[in-house]
C-alpha positions as CSV (number, residue, x, y, z in Angstrom):
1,X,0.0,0.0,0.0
2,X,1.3,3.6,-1.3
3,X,1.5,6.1,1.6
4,X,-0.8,9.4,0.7
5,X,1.9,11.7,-0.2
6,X,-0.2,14.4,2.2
7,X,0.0,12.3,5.0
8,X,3.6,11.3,4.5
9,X,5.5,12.0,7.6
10,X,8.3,15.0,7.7
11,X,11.4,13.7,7.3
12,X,15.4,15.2,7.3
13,X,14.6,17.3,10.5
14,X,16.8,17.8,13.4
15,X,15.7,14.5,15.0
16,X,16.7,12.6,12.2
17,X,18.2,9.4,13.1
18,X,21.7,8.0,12.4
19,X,20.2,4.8,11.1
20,X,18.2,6.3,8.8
21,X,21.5,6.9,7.1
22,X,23.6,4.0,7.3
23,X,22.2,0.3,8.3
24,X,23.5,-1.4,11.0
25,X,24.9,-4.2,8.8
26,X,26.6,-1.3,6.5
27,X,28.6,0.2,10.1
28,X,29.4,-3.5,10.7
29,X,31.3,-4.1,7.5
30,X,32.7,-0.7,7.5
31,X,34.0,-1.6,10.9
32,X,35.6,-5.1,9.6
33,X,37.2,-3.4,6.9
34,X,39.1,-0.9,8.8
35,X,40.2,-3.8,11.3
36,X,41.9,-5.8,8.0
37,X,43.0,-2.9,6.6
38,X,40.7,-3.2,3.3
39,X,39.3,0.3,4.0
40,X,42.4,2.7,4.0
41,X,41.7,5.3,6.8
42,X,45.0,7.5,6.0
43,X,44.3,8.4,2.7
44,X,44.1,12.2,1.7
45,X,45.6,14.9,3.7
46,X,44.0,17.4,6.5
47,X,43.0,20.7,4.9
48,X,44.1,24.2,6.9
49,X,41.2,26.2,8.6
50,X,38.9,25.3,11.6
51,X,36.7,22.4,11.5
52,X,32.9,22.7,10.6
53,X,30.4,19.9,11.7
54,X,28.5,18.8,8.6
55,X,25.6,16.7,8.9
56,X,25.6,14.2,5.7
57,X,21.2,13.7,5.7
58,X,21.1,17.3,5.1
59,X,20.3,16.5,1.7
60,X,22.2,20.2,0.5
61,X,21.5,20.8,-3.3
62,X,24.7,22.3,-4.9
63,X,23.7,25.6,-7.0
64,X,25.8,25.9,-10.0
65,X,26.2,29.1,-11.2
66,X,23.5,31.6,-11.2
67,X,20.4,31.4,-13.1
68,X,20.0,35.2,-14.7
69,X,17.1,33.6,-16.7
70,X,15.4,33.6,-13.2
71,X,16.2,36.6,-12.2
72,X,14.1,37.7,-15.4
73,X,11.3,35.8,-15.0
74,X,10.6,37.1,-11.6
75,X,11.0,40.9,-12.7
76,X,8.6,39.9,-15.2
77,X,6.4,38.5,-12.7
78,X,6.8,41.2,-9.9
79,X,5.9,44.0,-13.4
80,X,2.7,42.2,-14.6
81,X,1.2,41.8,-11.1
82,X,1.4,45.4,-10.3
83,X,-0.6,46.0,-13.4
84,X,-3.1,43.4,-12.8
85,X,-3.7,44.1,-8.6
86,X,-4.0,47.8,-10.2
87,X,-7.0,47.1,-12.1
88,X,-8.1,44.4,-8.8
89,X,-8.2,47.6,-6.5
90,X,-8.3,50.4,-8.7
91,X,-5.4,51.6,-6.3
92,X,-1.4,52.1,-6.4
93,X,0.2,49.5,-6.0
94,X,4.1,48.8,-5.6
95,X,5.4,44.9,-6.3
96,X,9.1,45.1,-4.4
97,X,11.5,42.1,-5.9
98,X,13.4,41.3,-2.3
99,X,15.5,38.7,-4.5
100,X,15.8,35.0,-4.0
101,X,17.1,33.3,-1.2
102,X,18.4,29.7,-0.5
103,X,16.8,28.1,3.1
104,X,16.0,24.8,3.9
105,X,12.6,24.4,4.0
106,X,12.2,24.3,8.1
107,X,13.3,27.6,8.2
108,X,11.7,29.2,5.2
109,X,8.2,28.0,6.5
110,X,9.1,28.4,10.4
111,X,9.2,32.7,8.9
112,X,5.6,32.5,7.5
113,X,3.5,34.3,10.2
114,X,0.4,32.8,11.2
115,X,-2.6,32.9,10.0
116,X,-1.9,33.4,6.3
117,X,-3.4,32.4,3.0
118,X,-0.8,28.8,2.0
119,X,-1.4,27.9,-1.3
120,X,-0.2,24.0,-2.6
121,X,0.5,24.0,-5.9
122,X,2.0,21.5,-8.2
123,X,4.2,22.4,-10.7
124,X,4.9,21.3,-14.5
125,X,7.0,20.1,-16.1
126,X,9.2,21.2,-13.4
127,X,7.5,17.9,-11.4
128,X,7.5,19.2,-7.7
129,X,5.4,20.9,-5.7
130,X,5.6,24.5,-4.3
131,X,4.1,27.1,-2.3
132,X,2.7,30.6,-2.9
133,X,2.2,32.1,0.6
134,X,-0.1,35.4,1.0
135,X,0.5,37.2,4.1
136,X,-2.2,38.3,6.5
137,X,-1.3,42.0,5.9
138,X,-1.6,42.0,2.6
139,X,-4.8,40.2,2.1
140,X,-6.3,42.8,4.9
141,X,-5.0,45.7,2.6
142,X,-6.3,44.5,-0.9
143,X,-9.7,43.6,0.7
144,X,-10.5,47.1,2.1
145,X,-8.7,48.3,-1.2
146,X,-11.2,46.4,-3.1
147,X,-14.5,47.5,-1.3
148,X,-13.9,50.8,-1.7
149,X,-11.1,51.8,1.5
150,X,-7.2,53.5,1.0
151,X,-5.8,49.8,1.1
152,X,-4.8,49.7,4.9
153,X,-5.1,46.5,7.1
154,X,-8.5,46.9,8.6
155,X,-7.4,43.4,11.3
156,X,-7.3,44.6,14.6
157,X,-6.8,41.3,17.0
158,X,-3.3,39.8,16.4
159,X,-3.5,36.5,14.5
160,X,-6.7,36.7,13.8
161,X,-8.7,34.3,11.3
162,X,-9.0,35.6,7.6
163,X,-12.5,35.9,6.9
164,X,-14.5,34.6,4.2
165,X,-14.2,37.7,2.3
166,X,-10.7,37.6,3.0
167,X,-10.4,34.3,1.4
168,X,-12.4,35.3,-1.4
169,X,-9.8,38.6,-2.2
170,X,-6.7,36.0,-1.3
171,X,-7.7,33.6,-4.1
172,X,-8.6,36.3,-6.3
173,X,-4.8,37.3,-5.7
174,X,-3.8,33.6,-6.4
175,X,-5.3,33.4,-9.3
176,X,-3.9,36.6,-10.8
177,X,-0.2,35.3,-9.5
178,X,-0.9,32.0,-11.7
179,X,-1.8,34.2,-14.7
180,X,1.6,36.2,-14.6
181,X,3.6,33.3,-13.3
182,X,2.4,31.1,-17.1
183,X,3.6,34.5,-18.8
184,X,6.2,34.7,-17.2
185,X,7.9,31.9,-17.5
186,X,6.3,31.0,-21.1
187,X,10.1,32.5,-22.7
188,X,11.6,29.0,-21.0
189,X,8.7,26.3,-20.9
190,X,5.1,26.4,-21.0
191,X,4.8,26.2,-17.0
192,X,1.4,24.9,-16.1
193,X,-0.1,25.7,-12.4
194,X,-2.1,23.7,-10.4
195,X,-3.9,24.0,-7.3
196,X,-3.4,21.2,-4.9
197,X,-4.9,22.8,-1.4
198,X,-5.0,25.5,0.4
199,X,-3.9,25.7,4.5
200,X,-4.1,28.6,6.9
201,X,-1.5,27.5,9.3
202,X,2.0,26.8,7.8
203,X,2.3,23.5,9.8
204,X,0.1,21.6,7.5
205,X,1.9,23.2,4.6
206,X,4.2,20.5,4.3
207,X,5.6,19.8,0.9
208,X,9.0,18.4,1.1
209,X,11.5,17.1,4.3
210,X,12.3,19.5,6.8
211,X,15.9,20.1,5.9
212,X,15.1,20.3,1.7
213,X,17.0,23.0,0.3
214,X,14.3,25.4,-1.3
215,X,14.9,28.9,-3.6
216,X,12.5,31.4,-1.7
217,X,11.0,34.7,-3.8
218,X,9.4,37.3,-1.5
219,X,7.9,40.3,-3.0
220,X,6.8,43.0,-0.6
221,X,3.2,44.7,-2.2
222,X,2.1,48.2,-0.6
223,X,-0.7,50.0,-0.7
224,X,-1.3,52.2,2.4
225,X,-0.2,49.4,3.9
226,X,2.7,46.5,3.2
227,X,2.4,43.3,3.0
228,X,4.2,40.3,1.9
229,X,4.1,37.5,-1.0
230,X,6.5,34.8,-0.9
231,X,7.0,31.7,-3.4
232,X,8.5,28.9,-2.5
233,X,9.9,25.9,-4.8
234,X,12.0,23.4,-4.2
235,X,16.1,23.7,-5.9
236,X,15.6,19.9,-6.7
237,X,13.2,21.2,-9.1
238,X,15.0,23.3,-11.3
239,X,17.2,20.5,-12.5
240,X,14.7,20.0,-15.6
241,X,15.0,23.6,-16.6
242,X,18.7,23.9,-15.5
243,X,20.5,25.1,-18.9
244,X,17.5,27.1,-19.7
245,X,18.0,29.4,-16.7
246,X,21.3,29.7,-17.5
247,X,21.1,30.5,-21.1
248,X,21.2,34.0,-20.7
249,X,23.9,35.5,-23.1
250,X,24.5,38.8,-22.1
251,X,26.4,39.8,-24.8
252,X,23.6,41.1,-26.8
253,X,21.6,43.0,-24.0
254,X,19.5,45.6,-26.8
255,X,17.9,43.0,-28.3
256,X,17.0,41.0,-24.9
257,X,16.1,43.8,-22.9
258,X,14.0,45.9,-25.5
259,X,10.6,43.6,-25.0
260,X,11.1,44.0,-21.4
261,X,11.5,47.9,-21.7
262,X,9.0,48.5,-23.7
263,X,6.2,46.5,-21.5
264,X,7.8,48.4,-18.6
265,X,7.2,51.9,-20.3
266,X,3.5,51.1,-21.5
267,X,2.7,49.8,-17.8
268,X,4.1,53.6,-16.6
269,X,1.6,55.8,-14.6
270,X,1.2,59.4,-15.8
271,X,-0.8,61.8,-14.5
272,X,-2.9,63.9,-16.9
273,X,-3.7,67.4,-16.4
274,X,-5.7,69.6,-18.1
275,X,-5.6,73.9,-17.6
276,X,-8.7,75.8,-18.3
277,X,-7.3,78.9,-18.4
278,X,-5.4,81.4,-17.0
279,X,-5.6,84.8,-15.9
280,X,-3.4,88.0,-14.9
281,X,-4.0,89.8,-11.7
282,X,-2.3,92.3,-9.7
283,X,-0.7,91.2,-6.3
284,X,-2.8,93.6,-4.7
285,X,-5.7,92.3,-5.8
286,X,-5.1,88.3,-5.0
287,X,-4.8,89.6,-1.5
288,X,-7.5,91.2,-1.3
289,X,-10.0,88.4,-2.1
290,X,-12.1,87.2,0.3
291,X,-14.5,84.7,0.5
292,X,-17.3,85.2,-2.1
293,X,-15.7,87.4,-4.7
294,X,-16.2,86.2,-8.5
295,X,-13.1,85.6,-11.0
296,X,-13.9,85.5,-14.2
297,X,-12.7,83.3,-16.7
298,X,-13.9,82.5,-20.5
299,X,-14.6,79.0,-20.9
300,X,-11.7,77.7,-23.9
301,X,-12.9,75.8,-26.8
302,X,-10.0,73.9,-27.4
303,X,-7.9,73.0,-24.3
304,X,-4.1,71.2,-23.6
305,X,-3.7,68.0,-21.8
306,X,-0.7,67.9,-19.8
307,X,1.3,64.8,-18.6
308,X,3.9,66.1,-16.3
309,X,3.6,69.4,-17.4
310,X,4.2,68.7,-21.2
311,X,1.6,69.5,-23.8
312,X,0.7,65.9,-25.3
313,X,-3.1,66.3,-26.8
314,X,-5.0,68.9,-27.8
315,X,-9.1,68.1,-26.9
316,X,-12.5,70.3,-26.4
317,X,-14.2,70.8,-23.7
318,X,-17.3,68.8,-22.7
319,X,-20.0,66.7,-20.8
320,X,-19.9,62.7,-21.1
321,X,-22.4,60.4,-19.4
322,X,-23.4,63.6,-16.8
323,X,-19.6,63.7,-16.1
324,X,-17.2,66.3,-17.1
325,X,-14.7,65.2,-19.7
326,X,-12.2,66.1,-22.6
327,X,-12.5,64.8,-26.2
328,X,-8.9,64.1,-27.5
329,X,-8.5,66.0,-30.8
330,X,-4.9,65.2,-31.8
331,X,-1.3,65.9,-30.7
332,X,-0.2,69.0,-29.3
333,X,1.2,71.4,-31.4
334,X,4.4,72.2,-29.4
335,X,5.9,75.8,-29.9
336,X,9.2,76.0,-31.0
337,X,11.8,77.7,-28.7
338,X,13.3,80.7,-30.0
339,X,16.7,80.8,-30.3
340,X,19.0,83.9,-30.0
341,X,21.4,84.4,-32.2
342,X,24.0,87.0,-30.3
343,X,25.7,89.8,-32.2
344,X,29.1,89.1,-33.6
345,X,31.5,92.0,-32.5
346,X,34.1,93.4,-34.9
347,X,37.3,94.8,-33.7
């Protein structure tokens, strides 16, 4: 009988068990060989420096080199969720990239506060499992973001349950991470993403042993307030997509980093502006307005629309759907400077 891989028990932690390493029968012939001198024990020569305990059921994954390709796929990520939480909570929104990390799995899951939104996900072809973790803060902010508040974290008991409409705004969130993630990564291998469960307390979030070397991805969102997402998958995972990651020639960065600066410009925010018009009083007079008094102004029919102070349209003036609004005409017609051509002097 297969064990149920949710049920299978944690194993590599600090209570690990020298047998679960070497059998007894394996110590035993060790033991006779170093008594008959089949197993040499002075080969090799001590190395300089101070001795470091190393425990062999660690399980450590070596990294070699570093995967650039990753790095990419994350900015991509941490750019195309900031668009899409946007339009979620018609708010601001910063995505922060806090880079990767390398932890063993007890420790990365040990720093996930409690409660938060865990999300079990399998992931292909990479063949592993992974987590995408939702702080507490965060879901509080994008839920009163969504119904309407600044985006602050409306929880007021310390560890407190999400609520169902919590939950509701968390999976929302998942969902839009899953989008981006497929886009994402769709330059190195169609990455599909699929829900497993979903936990509140990280204890029950267990996807691999205790001491599995994982690659952790935080990304710190803000809106009035901060909170945190963090993706976990495990190193072991990446050996399917190894020379992919680090395929990254850098010798040709134009062509390579054009797509991704071009995306980046048309997800800029600009503020628009539009000035009515302006008129010329005397100092003596703008202080002696009071509350009340009438300034007259002639109502333009054609009008500027500024982005950062720059002309950029021209547009009229006018009412759309009971609101006030500006029809967009065409491009401004920019002024040229004058120049000043000094006077040559003769001797």
């Amino acid at each position: 009988m297969s064990e149920d891989p949710q049920q299978a028990p944690v194993r590599g932690d600090a209570q690990r068990h020298p047998a679960d390493v070497i059998s007894p029968d394996e110590v035993a012939a060790l033991l006779d060989g170093v008594k008959s001198g089949t197993v040499a024990t002075d080969a090799g020569h001590a190395a300089d420096g101070p001795v470091r305990p190393y425990d062999f059921a660690a399980g450590e994954h070596i990294v070699r080199g570093r995967l650039v390709t990753l790095d990419l796929i994350n900015e991509r990520f941490a750019r195309g969720l900031r668009t899409n939480l946007e339009r979620l909570v018609h708010r601001p929104v910063e995505v922060a990239d806090q880079g990767a990390q390398h932890q063993r799995f007890a420790d990365a899951i040990g720093a996930v506060k409690v409660p938060s939104a865990l999300y079990v996900v399998n992931y292909k072809p990479l063949a592993c499992q992974g987590l995408l973790v939702l702080d507490a803060a965060l879901v509080g902010a994008l839920t009163d973001a969504f119904f309407g508040g600044t985006g602050r974290d409306v929880r007021h008991a310390a560890g407190a349950e999400l609520t169902p409409g919590e939950w509701r705004l968390a999976t929302k969130c998942f969902e839009l991470c899953v989008a981006e993630l497929r886009t994402a990564w769709s330059s190195v291998v169609p990455l599909e993403v699929e829900l497993v469960r979903l936990e509140s307390n990280p204890q029950f979030a267990a996807i691999v042993p205790a001491s599995a070397p994982m690659l952790v991805r935080r990304f710190r969102i803000s809106l009035e307030a901060t909170g945190e997402l963090t993706l976990l998958l495990p190193l072991a995972g990446l050996d399917a997509v190894r020379e992919q990651l680090q395929s990254a020639t850098p010798g040709k960065p134009g062509r390579q980093c054009r797509p991704d600066l071009e995306a980046a410009l048309k997800d800029s925010v600009l503020q628009l502006e539009t000035v009515f018009s302006r008129i010329e009083i005397t100092l003596g007079t703008l202080v002696n307005l009071r509350p009340g008094d009438v300034i007259e102004i002639e109502r333009p029919d054609n009008v500027l629309v500024l982005a950062d102070g720059q002309p950029v349209f021209s547009a009229r003036y006018g009412i759309s759907s009971g609101r006030n609004a500006v029809q967009v005409l065409g491009p401004a017609v920019r002024q040229p400077q004058a120049r000043t051509n000094p006077e040559r002097k003769t001797a």
